[in-house]
MIVOZA-881098 format. One record per residue: y, x, z of N, C-alpha, C in turn; residue in one letter. Coordinates in steps of 0.1 Angstrom, whole numbers, padded with zeros to 4 digits, always signed. Example, Ala and Ser with C-alpha at 12.3 -4.5 7.8 and 13.67 -1.06 7.14 Angstrom:
2
-0057+0132+0078-0045+0123+0078-0033+0132+0078A/-0022+0128+0071-0011+0137+0071+0000+0129+0079S/
***
This chain:
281
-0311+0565-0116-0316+0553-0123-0315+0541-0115X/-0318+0543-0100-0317+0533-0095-0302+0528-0092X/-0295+0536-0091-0282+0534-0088-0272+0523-0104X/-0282+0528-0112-0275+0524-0130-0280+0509-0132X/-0292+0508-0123-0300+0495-0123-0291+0479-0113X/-0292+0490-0102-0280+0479-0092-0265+0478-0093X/-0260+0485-0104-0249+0482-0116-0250+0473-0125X/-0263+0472-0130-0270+0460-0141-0264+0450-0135X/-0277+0449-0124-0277+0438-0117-0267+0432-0110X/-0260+0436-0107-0245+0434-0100-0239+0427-0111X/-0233+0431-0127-0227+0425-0136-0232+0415-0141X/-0249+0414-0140-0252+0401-0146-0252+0389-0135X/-0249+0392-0122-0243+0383-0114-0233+0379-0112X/-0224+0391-0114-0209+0387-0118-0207+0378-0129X/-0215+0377-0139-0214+0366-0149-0219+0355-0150X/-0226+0356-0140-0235+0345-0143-0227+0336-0130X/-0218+0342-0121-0211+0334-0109-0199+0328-0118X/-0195+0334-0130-0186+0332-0137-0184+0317-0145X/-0197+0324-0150-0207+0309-0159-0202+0299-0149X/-0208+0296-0138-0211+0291-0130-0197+0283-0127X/-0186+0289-0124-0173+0288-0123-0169+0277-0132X/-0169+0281-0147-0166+0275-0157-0176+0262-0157X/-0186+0262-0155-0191+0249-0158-0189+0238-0151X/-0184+0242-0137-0179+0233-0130-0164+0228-0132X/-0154+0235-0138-0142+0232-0143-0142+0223-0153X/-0148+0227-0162-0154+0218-0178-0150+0201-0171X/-0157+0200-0166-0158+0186-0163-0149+0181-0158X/-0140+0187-0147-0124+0181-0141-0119+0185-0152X/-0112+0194-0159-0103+0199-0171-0106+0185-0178X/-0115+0179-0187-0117+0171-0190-0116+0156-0188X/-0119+0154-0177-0114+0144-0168-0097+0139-0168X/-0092+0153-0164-0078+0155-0162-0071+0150-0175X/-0075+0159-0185-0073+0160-0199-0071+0145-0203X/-0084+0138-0200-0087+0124-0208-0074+0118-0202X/-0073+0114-0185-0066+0105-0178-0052+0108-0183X/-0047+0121-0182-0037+0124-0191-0026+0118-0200X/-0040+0119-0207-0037+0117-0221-0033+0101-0230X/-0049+0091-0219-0045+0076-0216-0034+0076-0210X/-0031+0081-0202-0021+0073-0189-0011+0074-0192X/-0005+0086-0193+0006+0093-0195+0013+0082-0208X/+0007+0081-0214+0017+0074-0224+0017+0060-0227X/+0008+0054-0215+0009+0039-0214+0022+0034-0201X/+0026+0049-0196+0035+0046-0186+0050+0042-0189X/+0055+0030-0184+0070+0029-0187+0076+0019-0176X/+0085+0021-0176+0097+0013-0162+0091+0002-0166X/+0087-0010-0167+0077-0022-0163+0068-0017-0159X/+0057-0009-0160+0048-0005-0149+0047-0007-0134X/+0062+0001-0133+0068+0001-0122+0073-0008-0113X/+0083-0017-0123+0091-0028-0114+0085-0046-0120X/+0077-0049-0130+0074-0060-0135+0060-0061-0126X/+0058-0078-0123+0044-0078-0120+0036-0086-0129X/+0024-0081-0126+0010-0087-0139+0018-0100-0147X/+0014-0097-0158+0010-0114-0164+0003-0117-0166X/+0009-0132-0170-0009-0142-0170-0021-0135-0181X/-0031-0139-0179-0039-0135-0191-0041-0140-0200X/-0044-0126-0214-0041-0127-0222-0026-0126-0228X/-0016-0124-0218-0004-0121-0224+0000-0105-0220X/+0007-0100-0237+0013-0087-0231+0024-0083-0225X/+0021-0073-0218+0034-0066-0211+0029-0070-0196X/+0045-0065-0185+0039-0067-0171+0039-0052-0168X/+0033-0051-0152+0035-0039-0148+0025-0042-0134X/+0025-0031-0127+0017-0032-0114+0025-0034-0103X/+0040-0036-0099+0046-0035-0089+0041-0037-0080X/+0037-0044-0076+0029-0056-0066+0016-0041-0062X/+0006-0040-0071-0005-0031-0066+0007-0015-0064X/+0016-0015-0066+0019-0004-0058+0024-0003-0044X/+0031-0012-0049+0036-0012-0031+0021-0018-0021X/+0009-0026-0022-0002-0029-0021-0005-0016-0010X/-0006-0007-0019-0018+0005-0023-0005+0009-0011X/+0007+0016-0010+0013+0023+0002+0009+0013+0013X/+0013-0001+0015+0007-0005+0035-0008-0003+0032X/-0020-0003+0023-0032-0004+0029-0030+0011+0038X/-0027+0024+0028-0028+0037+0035-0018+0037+0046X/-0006+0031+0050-0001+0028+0058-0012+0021+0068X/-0014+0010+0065-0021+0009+0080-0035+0014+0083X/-0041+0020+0072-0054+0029+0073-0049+0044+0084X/-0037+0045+0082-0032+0059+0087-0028+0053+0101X/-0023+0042+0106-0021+0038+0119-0031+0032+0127X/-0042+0032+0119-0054+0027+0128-0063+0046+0130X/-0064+0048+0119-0073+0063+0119-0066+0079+0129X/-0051+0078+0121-0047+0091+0128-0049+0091+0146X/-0043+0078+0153-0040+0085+0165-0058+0089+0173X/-0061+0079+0166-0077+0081+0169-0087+0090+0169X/-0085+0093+0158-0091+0110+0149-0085+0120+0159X/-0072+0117+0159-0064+0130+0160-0069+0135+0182X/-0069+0123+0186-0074+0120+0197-0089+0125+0201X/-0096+0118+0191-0108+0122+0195-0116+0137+0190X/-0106+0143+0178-0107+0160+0179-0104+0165+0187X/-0092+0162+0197-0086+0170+0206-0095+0170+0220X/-0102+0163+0223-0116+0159+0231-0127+0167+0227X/-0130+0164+0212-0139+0178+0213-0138+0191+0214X/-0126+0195+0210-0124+0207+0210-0120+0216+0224X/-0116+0200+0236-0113+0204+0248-0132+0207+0254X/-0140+0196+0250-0149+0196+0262-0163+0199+0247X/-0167+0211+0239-0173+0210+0231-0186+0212+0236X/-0187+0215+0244-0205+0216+0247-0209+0203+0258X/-0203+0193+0257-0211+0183+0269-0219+0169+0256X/-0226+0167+0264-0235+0160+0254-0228+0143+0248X/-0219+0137+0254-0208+0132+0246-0207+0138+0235X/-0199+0150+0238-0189+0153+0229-0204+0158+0212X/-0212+0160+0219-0224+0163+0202-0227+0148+0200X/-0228+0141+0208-0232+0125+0200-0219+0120+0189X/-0206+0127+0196-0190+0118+0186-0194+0129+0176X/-0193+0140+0176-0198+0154+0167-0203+0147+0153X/-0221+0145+0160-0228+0137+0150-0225+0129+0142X/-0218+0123+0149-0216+0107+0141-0208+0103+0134X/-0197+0118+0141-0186+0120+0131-0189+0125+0112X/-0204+0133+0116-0207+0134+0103-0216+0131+0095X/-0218+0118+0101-0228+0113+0097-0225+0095+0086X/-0209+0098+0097-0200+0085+0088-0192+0097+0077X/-0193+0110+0078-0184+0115+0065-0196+0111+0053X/-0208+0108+0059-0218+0107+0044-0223+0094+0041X/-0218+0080+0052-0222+0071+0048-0211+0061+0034X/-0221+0056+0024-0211+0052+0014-0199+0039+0018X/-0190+0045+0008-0178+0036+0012-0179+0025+0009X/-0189+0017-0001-0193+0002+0001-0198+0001+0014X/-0207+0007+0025-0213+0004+0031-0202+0002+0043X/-0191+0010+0044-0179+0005+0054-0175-0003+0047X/-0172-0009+0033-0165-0023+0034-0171-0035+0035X/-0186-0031+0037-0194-0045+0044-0194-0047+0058X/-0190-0035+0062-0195-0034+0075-0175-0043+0082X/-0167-0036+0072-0154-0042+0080-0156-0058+0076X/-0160-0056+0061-0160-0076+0062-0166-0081+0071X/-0177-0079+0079-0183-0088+0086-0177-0092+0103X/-0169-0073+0103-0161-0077+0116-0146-0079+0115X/-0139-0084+0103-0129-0085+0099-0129-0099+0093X/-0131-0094+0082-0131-0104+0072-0134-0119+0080X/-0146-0121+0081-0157-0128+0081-0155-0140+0093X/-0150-0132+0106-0142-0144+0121-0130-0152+0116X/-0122-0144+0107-0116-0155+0103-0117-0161+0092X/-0123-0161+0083-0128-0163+0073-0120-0163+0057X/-0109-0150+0059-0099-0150+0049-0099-0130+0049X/-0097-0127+0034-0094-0117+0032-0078-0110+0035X/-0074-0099+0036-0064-0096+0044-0061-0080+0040X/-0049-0080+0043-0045-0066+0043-0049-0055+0053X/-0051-0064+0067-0056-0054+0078-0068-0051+0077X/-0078-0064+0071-0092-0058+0068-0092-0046+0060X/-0085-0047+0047-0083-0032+0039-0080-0019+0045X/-0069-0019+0053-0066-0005+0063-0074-0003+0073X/-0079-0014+0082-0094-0013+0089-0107-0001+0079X/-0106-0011+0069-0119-0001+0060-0116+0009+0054X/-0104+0017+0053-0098+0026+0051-0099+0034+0059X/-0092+0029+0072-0092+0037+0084-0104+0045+0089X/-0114+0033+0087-0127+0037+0092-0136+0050+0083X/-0129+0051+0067-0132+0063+0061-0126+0073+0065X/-0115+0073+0071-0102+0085+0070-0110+0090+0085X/-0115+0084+0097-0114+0084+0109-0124+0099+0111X/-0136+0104+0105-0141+0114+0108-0139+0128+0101X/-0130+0124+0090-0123+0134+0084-0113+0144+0091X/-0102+0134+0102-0096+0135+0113-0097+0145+0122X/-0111+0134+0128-0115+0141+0139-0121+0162+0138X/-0129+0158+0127-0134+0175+0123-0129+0182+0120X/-0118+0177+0113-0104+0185+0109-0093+0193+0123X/-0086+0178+0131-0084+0183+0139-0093+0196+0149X/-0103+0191+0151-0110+0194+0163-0113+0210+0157X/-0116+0218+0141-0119+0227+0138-0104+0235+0139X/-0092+0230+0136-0079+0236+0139-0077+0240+0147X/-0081+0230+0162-0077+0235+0177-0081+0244+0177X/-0095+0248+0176-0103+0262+0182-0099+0273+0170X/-0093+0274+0161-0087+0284+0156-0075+0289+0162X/-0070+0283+0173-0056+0284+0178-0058+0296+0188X/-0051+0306+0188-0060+0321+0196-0054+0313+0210X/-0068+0321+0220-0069+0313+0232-0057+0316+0242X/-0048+0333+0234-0041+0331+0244-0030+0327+0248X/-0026+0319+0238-0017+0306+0237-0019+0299+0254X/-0032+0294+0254-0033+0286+0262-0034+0296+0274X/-0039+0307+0278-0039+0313+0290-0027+0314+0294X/-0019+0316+0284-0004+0316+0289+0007+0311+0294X/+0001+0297+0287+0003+0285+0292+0003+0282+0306X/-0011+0285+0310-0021+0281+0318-0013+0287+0330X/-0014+0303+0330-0004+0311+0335+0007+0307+0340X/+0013+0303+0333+0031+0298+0336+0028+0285+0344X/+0019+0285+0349+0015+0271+0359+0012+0255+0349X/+0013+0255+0336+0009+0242+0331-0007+0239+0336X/+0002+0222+0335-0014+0219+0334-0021+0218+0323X/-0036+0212+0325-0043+0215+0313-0037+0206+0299X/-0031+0197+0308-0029+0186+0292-0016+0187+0287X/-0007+0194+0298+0003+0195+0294+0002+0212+0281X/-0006+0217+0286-0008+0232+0276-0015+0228+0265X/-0025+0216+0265-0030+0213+0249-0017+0202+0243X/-0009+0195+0249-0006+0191+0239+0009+0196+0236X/+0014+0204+0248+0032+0211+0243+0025+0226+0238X/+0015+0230+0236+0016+0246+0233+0000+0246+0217X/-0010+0242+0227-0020+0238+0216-0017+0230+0205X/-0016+0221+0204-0014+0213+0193-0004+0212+0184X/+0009+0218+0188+0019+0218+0181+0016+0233+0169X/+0007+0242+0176+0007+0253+0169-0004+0250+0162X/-0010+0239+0162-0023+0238+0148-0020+0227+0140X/-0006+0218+0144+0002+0209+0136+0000+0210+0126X/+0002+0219+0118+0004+0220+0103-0011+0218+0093X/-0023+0227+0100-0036+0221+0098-0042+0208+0101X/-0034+0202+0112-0040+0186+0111-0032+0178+0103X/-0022+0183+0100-0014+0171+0089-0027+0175+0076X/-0030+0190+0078-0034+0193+0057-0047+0185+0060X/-0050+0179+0074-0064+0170+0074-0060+0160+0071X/-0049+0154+0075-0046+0138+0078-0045+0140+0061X/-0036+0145+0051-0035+0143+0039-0045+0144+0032X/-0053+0154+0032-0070+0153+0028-0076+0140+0029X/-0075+0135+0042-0078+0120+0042-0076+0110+0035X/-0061+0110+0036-0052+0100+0026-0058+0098+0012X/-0058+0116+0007-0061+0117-0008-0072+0110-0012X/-0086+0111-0001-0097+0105-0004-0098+0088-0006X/-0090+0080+0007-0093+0067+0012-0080+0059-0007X/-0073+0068-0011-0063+0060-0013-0071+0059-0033X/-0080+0066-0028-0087+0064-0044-0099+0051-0041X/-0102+0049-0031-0117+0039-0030-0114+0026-0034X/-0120+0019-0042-0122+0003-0046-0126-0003-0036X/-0141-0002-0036-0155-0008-0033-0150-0016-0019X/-0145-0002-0008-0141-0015+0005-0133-0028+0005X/-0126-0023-0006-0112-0031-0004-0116-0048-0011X/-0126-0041-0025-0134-0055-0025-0139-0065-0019X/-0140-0058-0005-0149-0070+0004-0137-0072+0017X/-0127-0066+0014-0113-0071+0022-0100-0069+0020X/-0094-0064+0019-0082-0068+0012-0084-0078-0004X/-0092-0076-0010-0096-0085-0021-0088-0077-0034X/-0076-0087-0037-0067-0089-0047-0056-0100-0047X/-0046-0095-0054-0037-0108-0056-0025-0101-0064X/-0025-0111-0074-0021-0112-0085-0005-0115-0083X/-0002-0116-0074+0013-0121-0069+0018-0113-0058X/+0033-0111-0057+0037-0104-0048+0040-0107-0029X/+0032-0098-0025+0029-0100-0012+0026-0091-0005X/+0037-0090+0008+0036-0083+0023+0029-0090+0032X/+0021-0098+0034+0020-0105+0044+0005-0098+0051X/+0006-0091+0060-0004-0083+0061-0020-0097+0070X/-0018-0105+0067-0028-0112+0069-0033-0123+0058X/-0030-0120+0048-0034-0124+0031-0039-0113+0024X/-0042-0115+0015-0052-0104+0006-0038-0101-0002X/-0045-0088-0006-0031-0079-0008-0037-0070-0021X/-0026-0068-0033-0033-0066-0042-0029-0047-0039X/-0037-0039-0049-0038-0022-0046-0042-0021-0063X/-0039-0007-0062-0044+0000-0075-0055+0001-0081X/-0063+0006-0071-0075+0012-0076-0087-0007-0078X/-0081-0021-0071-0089-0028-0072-0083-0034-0087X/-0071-0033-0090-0064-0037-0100-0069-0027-0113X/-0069-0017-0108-0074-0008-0123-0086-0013-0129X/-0094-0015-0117-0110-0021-0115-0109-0034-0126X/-0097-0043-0121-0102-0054-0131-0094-0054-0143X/-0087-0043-0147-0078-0049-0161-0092-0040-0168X/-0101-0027-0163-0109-0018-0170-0117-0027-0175X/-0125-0039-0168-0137-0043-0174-0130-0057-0180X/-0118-0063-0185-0113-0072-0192-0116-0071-0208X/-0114-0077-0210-0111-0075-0229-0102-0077-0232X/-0092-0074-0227-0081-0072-0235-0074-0059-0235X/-0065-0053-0248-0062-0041-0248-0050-0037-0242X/-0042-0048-0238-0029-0041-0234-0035-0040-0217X/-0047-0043-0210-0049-0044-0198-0056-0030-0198X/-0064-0026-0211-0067-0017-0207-0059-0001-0208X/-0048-0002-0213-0036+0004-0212-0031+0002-0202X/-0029-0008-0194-0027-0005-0182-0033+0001-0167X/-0045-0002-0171-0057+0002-0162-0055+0018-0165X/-0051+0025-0177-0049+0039-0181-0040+0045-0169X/-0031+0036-0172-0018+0042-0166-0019+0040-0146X/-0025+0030-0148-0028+0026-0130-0034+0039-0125X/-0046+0044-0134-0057+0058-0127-0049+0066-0132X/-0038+0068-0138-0032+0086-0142-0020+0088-0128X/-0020+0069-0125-0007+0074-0113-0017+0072-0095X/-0030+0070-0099-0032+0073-0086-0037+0089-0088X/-0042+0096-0098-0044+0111-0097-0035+0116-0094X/-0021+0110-0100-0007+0119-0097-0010+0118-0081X/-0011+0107-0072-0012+0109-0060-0018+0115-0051X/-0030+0116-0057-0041+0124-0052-0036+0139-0052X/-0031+0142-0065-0024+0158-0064-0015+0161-0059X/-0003+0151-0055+0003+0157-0049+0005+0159-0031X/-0004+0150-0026-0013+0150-0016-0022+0164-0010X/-0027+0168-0024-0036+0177-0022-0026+0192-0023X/-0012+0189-0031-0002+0200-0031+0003+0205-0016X/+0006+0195-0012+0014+0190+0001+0003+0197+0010X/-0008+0197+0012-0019+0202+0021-0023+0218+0022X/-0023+0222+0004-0024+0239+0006-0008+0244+0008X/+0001+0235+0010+0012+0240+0011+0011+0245+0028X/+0011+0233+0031+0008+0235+0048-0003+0243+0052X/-0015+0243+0046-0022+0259+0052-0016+0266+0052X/-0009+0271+0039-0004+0282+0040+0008+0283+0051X/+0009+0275+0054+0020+0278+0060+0014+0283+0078X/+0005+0277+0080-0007+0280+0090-0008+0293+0090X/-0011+0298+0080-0016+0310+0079-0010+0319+0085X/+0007+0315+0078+0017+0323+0081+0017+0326+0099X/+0023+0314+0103+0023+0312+0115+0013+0324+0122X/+0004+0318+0120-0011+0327+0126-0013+0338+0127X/-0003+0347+0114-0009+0361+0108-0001+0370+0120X/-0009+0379+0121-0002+0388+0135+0007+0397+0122X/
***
């Protein structure tokens, strides 16, 4: 009896984890579905190579916010990676000294602080001295999101690396830095890139910083010390416009930063797996 009972019980948990499953899908399937569905068919070669028109007129394209949106993450990824990647490889070398639990903390304590709240914080030390909005402020406040993602990422890869890589190392007469970074770190490579892209995927979807530095601009421009227009600020203003062909474009703007986001996120379980491989005895 008791045995027929913790059978019960077992299947009505199995369903109910099930349930559970499903109701969390509902909501992305949907999401996906919608963006889709807008986007997908507001997309055409002006998208791509035309830039904005004036308002109120139709047609045009995003060119300008796309190439925008590649230097912000470009220089969000030249300010964050070596940094991140640096200051994982520090924790994971010296993890129990009371440094290394203060960067630990803080590291996750900026994974929970909001992304408006880094783009106030970059405008005031960016923006604000010189008194002009900018492309470096944008990859600054980017950077500054991507930077503890990095670090935890890295830093939890290293110490998956079996230790006796490094004894071996160690053995053959290297020194310490020369064995974390010719023997360690090449063999958890593939785990810090699926970090560094995880990062990417996150920073390259945010508005809110970029509002208070990089800005916008409606015209085409590299000049990494002018305000520089991106996707997600541009999606931001054709969404709350009134007009309909902007909001057809705003469709198509968020269906091609998802595409981003996915294939980002493809690129990253590609490379676990490839970790794995590596790894598996």
């Amino acid at each position: 009896m008791s045995a027929r009972r913790r059978m019960i019980v077992s299947r009505i948990f199995e369903i109910l984890c099930g349930a559970a499953v499903l109701v969390a899908l509902i909501p992305l399937v949907l999401i996906l579905f919608y963006v889709v569905k807008e986007g997908f068919t507001a997309l055409n070669l002006a998208f791509f190579t035309q830039m904005p028109k004036p308002v109120g007129e139709a047609g045009g394209g995003m060119a300008n916010a796309i190439a925008g949106t590649l230097i912000l993450i470009g220089l969000a990824s030249l300010f964050a990676v070596p940094v991140g990647c640096l200051c994982g490889i520090h924790l994971s070398e010296y993890p129990r000294t009371k440094f290394s639990s203060a960067v630990r903390f803080a590291a996750d304590v900026m994974n929970g602080v909001p992304s408006i709240v880094i783009g106030i914080f970059a405008y005031g030390i960016v923006v604000l001295p010189v008194k002009r909005f900018s492309a470096i402020a944008g990859g600054v406040a980017l950077g500054l999101l991507m930077i503890p993602i990095v670090i935890r990422t890295t830093e939890e890869l290293l110490r998956l690396v079996p230790s006796s890589l490094r004894e071996g190392a160690l053995a053959l007469g290297a020194t310490r830095s020369r064995a974390v970074f010719g023997v360690i770190v090449p063999a958890a490579l593939p785990g810090i890139l699926t970090g560094i892209l995880v990062a990417l995927a996150r920073v390259a979807g945010e508005t809110a910083p970029l509002l208070f530095t990089s800005f916008n601009n409606r015209f085409w421009s590299t000049n990494l010390g002018q305000p520089i227009a991106s996707l997600t600020v541009q999606v931001f203003t054709y969404a709350i416009s009134p007009y309909d062909d902007w909001h057809r474009q705003a469709w198509a703007g968020a269906f091609l930063l998802v595409m981003m986001i996915l294939v980002l996120s493809i690129i990253a379980r590609l490379a676990v797996r490839r970790l794995e491989r590596m790894n598996r005895p």
